[in-house]
N, C-alpha and C positions, 0 to 999 in steps of 0.2 A: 294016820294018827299024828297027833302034836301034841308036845306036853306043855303044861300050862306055864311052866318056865319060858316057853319061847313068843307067849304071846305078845302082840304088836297091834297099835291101835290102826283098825281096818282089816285086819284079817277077821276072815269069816271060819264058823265051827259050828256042827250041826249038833243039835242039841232034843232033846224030846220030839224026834223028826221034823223040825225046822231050823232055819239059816240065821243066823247070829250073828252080825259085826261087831266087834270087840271097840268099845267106844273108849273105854278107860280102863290101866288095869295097874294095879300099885301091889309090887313084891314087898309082903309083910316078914320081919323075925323075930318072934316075940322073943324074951329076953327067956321064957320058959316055953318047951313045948316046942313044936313044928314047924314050919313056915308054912304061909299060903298064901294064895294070888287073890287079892280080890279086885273082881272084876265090874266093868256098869258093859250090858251086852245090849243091842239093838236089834229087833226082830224087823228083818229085811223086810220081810213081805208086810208086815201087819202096821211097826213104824214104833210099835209097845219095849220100851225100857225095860231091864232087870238088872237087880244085883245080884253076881252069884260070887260064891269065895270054891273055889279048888283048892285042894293040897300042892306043896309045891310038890313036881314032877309027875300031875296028874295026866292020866293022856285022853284026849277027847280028838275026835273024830275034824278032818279039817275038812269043809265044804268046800266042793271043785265048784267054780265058778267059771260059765263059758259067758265072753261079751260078743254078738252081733248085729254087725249095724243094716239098718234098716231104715229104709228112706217113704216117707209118708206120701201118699197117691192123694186120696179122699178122703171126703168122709160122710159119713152116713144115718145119719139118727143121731145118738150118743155115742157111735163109734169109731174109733181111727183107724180106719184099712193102709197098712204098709205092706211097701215089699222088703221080704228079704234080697239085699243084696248079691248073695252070695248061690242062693238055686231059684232064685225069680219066686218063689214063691207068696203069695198072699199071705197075711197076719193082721186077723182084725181085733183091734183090744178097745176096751172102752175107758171114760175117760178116767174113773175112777183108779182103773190101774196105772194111768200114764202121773196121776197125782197133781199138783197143783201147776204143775209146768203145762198142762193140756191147752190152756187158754191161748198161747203162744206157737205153738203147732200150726206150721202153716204147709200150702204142695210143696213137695221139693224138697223140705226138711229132711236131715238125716241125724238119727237119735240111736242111745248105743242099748240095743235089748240086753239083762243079766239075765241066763236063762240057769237053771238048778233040776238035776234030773228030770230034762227036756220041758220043763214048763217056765214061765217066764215072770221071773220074781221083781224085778222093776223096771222103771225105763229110765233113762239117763237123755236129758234132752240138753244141747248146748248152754254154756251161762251166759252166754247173751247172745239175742238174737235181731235182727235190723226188721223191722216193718215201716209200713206205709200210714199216715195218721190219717183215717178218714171221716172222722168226725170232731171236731175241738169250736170252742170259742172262737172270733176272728181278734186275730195281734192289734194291738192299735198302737199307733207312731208316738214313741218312747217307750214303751216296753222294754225292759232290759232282763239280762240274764238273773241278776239277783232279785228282782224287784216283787218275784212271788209265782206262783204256779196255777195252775188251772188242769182240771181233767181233759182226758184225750181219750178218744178209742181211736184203735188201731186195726188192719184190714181182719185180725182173727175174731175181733170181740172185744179183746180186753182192752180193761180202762188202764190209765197212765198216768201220773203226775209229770205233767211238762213246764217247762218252762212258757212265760205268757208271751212271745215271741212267736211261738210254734203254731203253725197255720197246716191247714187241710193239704194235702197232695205231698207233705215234707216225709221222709224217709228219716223214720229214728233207730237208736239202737238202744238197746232195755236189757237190763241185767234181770236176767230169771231167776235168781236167786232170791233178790229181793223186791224184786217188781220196780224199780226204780229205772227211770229216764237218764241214760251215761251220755249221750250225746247226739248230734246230725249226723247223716250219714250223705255223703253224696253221689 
C-alpha cells in the first residue's frame, strides 16, 4: 500500500483491478477543508487517461511490476514469437499488443516484456533502432542533407523519412519514438 502523499510521476497503483501510471499529480490545500492529490492516471494496458483527486494520506494499493527481456526469433501471421531470455521459453504476442513500435521489430531484437500478475501489460522496444533501407528513390549528384526528404522502407516494412542522399543497401538509425531518420549507421 502507498499513500497518495507519496506519489511520483511513473509510479504505477492498481485501481478497479488494473494498472495505472501516475502521469501528473499536484498536492492541493485549499485555504478551507482538507487536502487532496489530484491526479491525471494512465491505464497501462488499454493507453485511456483519467482524472482522479484522493484525499491526502489516502492509501491505494502499489502495482508490483516485473521487466523481462526477451529477444524476437520470428514471425508469423500477425504475430511476434520471442524467447524468453531467461528459461528459453517461447512467447507469442501479436502485434497489437507490442503497439506501434511493432513495425520496427526485427530477428535478433531484444525488447523489455512489463509482465502484472504473470500476464504481460506492455512491451517496451528500444528508442532507436539501426536497419537496412531496401526500397527508396535513387540519390542524384547534389543532393544534400538539407535539401529535402523522400520515403524509404526499411528491411521490417516500415516507411521513413530520409534524407534525399539516402540510397538502397545504406544501414540507417530511426528513433522509434517518433518514427524519424537520426542518422547512417556504418
Amino acid at each position: 500500500m502507498i499513500s497518495s502523499n507519496d506519489f511520483r510521476t511513473g509510479m504505477t497503483i492498481e485501481l478497479e483491478g488494473n494498472v495505472w501510471r501516475v502521469v501528473e499529480f499536484l498536492h492541493v490545500k485549499p485555504g478551507k477543508g482538507s487536502a487532496f492529490v489530484r491526479t491525471k492516471l494512465k491505464n497501462v494496458k488499454t493507453g485511456n487517461v483519467a482524472e482522479r483527486t484522493f484525499r491526502a494520506g489516502e492509501t491505494v494499493p502499489q502495482a508490483t511490476l516485473e521487466k523481462q527481456t526477451l529477444q524476437h526469433t520470428y514471425k508469423e501471421g500477425d504475430d511476434y514469437i520471442f524467447m524468453d531470455m531467461e528459461s528459453f521459453e517461447e512467447v507469442r504476442l501479436p502485434a497489437e499488443q507490442i503497439g506501434a513500435g511493432a513495425k520496427y521489430v526485427n530477428e535478433g531484437m531484444e525488447v523489455s516484456a512489463v509482465y502484472w500478475q504473470g500476464n504481460i501489460l506492455e512491451v517496451e522496444i528500444p528508442n532507436s533502432v539501426v536497419l537496412e533501407v531496401i526500397e527508396t528513390d535513387p540519390g542524384v549528384k547534389g543532393d544534400t542533407a538539407t535539401g529535402g526528404s523522400k520515403p524509404a522502407t526499411v528491411e521490417t516494412g516500415a516507411q521513413v523519412m530520409v534524407p534525399l542522399f539516402i540510397s538502397v543497401g545504406e544501414r540507417i538509425k530511426i528513433d522509434t519514438r517518433n518514427d524519424t531518420y537520426v542518422g547512417r549507421e556504418s
